[in-house]
N, C-alpha and C positions, 0 to 999 in steps of 0.2 A: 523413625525418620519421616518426616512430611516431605511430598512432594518437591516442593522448594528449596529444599537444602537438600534433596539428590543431585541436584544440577549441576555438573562442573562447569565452574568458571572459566576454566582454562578452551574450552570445547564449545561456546557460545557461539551461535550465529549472530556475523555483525548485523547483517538484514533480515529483517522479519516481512513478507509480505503477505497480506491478508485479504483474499476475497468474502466481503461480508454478505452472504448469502443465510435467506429465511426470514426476515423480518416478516414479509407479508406470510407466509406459513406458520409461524408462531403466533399472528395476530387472529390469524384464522381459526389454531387450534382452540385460541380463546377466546374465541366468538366478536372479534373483536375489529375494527376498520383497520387497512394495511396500514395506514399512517400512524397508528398506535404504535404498531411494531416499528415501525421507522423513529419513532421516540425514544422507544425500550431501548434501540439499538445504541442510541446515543451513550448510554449510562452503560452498556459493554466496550464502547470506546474511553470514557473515560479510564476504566477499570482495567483495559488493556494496557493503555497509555502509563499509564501508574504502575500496571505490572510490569514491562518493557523494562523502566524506569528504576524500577528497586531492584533488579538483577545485573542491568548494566548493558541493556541492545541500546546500539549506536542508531540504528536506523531502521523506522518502520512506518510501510507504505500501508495504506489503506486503501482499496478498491471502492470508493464512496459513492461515485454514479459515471455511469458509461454513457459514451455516445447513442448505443444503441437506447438509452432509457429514458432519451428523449421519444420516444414511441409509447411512452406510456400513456394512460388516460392524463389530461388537461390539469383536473384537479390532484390528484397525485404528486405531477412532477412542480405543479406551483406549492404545493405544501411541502416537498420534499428542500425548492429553493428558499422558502420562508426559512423552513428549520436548519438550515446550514447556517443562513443568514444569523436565525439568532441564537444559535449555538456560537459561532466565532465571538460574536459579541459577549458572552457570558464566560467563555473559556480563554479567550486571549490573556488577562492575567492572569491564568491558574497556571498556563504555562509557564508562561512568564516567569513566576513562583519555584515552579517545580525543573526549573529552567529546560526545559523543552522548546525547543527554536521547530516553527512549522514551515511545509516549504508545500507547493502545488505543483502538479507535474498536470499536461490535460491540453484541451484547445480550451483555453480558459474566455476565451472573447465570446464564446457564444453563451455562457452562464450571466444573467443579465446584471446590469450596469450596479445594483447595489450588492448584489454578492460578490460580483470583483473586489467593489470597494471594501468591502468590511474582510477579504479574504487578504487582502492587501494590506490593512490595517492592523491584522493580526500577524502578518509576517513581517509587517515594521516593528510590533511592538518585541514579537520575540527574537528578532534577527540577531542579537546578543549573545544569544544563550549558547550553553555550550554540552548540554546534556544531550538526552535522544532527542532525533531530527524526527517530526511525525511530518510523513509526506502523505496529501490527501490528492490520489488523482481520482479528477472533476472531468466531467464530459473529456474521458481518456478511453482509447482504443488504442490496441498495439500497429491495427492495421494502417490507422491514421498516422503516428508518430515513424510509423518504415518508411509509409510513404513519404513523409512531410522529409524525412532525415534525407530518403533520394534526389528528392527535389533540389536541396540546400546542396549535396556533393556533388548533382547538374552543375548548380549554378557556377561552385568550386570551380569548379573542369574548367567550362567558359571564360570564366573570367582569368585562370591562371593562377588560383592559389594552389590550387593542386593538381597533380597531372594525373590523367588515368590507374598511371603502373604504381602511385606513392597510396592509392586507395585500400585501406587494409581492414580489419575486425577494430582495432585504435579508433583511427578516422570516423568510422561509421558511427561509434559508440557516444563519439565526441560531439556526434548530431543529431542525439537522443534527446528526448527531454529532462535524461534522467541522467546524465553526464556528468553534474556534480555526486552522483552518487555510488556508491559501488553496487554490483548485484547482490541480487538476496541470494543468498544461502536457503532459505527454506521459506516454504511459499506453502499458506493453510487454507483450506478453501471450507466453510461451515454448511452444513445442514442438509447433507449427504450429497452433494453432484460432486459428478468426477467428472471437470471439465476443466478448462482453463480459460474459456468465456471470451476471450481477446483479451488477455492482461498480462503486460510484457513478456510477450513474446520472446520476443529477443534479446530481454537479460534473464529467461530465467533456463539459461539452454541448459545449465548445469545446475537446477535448485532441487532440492528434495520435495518433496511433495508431500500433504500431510491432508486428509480429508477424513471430516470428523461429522458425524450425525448431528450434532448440538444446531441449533440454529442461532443466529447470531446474536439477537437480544437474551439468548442464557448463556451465552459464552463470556466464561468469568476468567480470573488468571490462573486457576488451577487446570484448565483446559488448555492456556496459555504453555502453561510449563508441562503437559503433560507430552502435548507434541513437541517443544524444545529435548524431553529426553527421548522420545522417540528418535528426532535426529541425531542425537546422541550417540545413538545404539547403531547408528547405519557406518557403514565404512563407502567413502568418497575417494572415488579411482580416477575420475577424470580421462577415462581410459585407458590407463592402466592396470594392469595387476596388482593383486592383492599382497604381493610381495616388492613391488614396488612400491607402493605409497605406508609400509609399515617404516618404522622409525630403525 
């Protein structure tokens, strides 16, 4: 039995979230400039996407670039927004195709004015679609989106949409950027840090966690499904006992 066909169906995480960490360590390993591995990685996104896809995950986030990674060197992060740039452009009909609808979660306004547009243009073109959702959060932090959410349930208060005592874990959720979406169930961090970097925070209060040496331009779909059965294998109490959440 392969890999792939151990996996019950029945027991799938609807949300897959993936910090893609090691491009520049892979690139390194192989003598090679970071932004090479920022390429490679591309071609483990497509392969994900595609793996996601032939098993049946409803929805998978991508950790693609953080607030904090506008700190990087000048040329890095301008080659890192060329290649998003023209990766949308070359992938928006594959989706399309493979009908996968893309959605962005992020402080999208400060990604410059021609990657909004071509990011915008590839979620007009797949807005249709009705397969897996690939959600890419762009200049996203958790710290920022708590904040940003506080701010908005200020404003609520103020204005009288809502009153203090109606504020609940609903409400807050609802002024996420991630609101159309449900939380992940299991969240994979590549190329060995045990960390959680600032990425959603606050939906992954209850996800599994999966951290795996690979680094992200050799992460294939059999890495994919390796940790899907890992999840598998775990029992989810939600704080409960293990006698209460049995069938």
């Amino acid at each position: 039995m392969d890999i792939k066909s151990a996996i019950q169906q029945a027991a799938l995480p609807e949300h897959i979230a993936i910090i893609m960490d090691g491009n520049g360590r892979w690139a390194k390993e192989k003598g090679e400039s970071r932004i090479v591995g920022h390429y490679e990685g591309v071609v483990s996104v497509r392969d994900i996407v595609e793996g996601c896809g032939e098993i049946g995950i409803k929805y998978l986030t991508l950790y693609a670039f953080s607030t904090e990674n506008w700190s990087r060197p000048k040329a890095e992060v301008d080659a890192l927004m060329e290649l998003m740039v023209s990766t949308i452009r070359k992938e928006a009909e594959h989706l399309k195709k493979n009908n996968v609808r893309l959605k962005l979660i992020g402080n999208i306004t400060d990604l410059p004015e021609i990657c909004q547009k071509e990011m915008q243009e590839g979620m007009d073109i797949t807005e249709g679609c009705t397969g897996l959702t690939l959600i890419l959060a762009l200049s996203y932090s958790a710290r920022w989106e708590i904040v940003a959410a506080a701010k908005k349930i200020a404003k609520d208060v103020l204005n009288g949409t809502i009153t203090e005592e109606e504020i609940n874990d609903a409400y807050f959720g609802k002024c996420l950027t991630t609101a159309a979406f449900p939380d992940p169930e299991l969240l994979i961090r590549t190329s060995g840090e045990h960390r959680i970097s600032n990425f959603l925070l606050y939906q992954i209060a209850y996800s599994e966690l999966f951290f795996t040496d690979v680094h992200w331009p050799a992460f294939r779909k059999k890495d994919l499904y390796e940790a899907i059965l890992n999840y598998q294998q775990r029992e989810r109490r939600f704080g409960m006992t293990s006698e209460q959440v049995k069938p």
